[in-house]
C-alpha positions as CSV (number, residue, x, y, z in Angstrom):
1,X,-44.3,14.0,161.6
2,X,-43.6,13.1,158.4
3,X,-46.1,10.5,157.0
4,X,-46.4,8.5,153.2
5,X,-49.3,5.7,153.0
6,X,-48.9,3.1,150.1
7,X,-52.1,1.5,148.4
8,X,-52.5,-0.1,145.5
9,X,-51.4,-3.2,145.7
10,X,-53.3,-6.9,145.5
11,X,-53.0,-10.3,144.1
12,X,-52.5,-9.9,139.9
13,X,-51.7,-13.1,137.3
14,X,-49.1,-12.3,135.5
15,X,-49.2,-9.9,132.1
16,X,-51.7,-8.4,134.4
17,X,-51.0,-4.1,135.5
18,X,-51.5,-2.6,138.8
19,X,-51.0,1.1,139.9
20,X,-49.3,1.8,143.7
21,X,-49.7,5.0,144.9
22,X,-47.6,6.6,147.3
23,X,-49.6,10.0,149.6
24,X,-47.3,12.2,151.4
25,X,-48.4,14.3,154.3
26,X,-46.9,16.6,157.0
27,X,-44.0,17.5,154.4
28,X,-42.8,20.1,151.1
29,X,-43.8,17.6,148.9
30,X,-42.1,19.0,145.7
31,X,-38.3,19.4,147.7
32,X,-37.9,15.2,147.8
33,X,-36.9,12.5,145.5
34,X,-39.2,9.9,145.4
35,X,-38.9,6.4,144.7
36,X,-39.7,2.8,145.6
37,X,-38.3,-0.2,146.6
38,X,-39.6,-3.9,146.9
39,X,-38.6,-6.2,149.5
40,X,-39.6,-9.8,149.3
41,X,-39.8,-12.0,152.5
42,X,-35.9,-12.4,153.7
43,X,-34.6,-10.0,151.4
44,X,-33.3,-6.5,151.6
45,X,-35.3,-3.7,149.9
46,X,-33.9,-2.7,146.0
47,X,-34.6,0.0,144.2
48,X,-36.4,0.2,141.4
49,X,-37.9,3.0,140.0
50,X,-36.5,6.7,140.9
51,X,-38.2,10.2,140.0
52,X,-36.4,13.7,140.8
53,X,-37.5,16.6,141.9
54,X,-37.7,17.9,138.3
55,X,-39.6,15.2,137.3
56,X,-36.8,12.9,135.6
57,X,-36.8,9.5,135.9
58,X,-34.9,6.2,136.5
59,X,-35.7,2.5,136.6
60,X,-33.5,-0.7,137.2
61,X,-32.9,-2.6,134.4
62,X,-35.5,-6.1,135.2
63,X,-38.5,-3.3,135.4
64,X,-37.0,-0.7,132.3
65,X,-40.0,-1.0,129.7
66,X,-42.9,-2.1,131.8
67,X,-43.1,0.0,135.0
68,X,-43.5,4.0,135.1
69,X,-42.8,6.5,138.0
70,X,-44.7,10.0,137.7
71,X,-45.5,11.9,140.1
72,X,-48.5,15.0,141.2
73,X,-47.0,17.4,143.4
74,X,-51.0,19.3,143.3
75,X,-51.9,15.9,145.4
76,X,-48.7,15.0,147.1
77,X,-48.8,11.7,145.8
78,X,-46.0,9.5,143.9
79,X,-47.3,6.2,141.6
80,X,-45.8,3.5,140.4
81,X,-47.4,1.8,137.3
82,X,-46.9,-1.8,137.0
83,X,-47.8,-3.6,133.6
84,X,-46.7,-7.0,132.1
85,X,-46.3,-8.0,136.3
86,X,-44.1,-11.1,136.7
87,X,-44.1,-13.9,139.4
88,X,-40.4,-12.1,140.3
89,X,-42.4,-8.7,141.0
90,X,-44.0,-10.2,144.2
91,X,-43.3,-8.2,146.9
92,X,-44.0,-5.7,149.5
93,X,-43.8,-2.6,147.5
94,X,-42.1,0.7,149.9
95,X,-42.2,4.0,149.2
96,X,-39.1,6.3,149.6
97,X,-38.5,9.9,150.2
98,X,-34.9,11.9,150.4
99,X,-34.2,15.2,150.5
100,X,-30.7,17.4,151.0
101,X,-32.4,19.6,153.4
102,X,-33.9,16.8,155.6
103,X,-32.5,14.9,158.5
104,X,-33.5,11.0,156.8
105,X,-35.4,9.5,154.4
106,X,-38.9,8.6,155.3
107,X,-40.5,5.4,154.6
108,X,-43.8,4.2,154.2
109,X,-45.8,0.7,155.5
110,X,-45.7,-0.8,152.3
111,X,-48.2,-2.3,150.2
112,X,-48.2,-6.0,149.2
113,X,-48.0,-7.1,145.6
114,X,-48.4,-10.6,144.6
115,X,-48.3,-12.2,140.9
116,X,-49.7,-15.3,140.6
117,X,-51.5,-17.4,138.7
């Protein structure tokens, strides 16, 4: 079965940076989108950061500037890069795959992210 395993996150004041990774297994790593999405308590998940297979990127316009989506298809393994974190970042970060040629998108646990002072 398909499995992805965030780490990463942690408590962080804010201006601080944190890096998520996101470690696929059991799947052709290089065939999906990648992406991930936040969900704070009560609150559906949003997307904000996007990479393509190809490597191009997009991000939603509150995190344009500060975070960064890349990905290693050698290690199976998507990050997110989080820097100049505020208070309105805090959530359980998700990572996201899709793919034409699979059935659904696969989800991981999630990793928590809080930015507090």
């Amino acid at each position: 079965q398909v499995q992805l395993v965030e780490s990463g996150g942690g408590l962080v004041q804010p201006g601080g940076s944190l890096r998520l990774s996101c470690a696929a297994a059991r799947m052709t790593f290089s065939h999906y989108v990648m992406d991930w999405y936040p969900q704070a308590p009560r609150k559906q998940r949003e997307l904000v950061a996007l990479i393509t297979t190809a490597g191009a990127t997009n991000y939603a316009d509150a995190v344009k500037g500060r975070f960064t989506i890349s990905r290693d298809n050698a290690k199976n393994t998507v990050y997110l890069k989080m820097n100049i974190m505020k208070p309105d970042d805090t959530a359980v970060y998700y990572c996201n795959a899709k793919s034409d040629s699979a059935k659904r998108p696969y989800w991981g646990q999630g990793t928590q992210v809080t930015v507090s002072s």
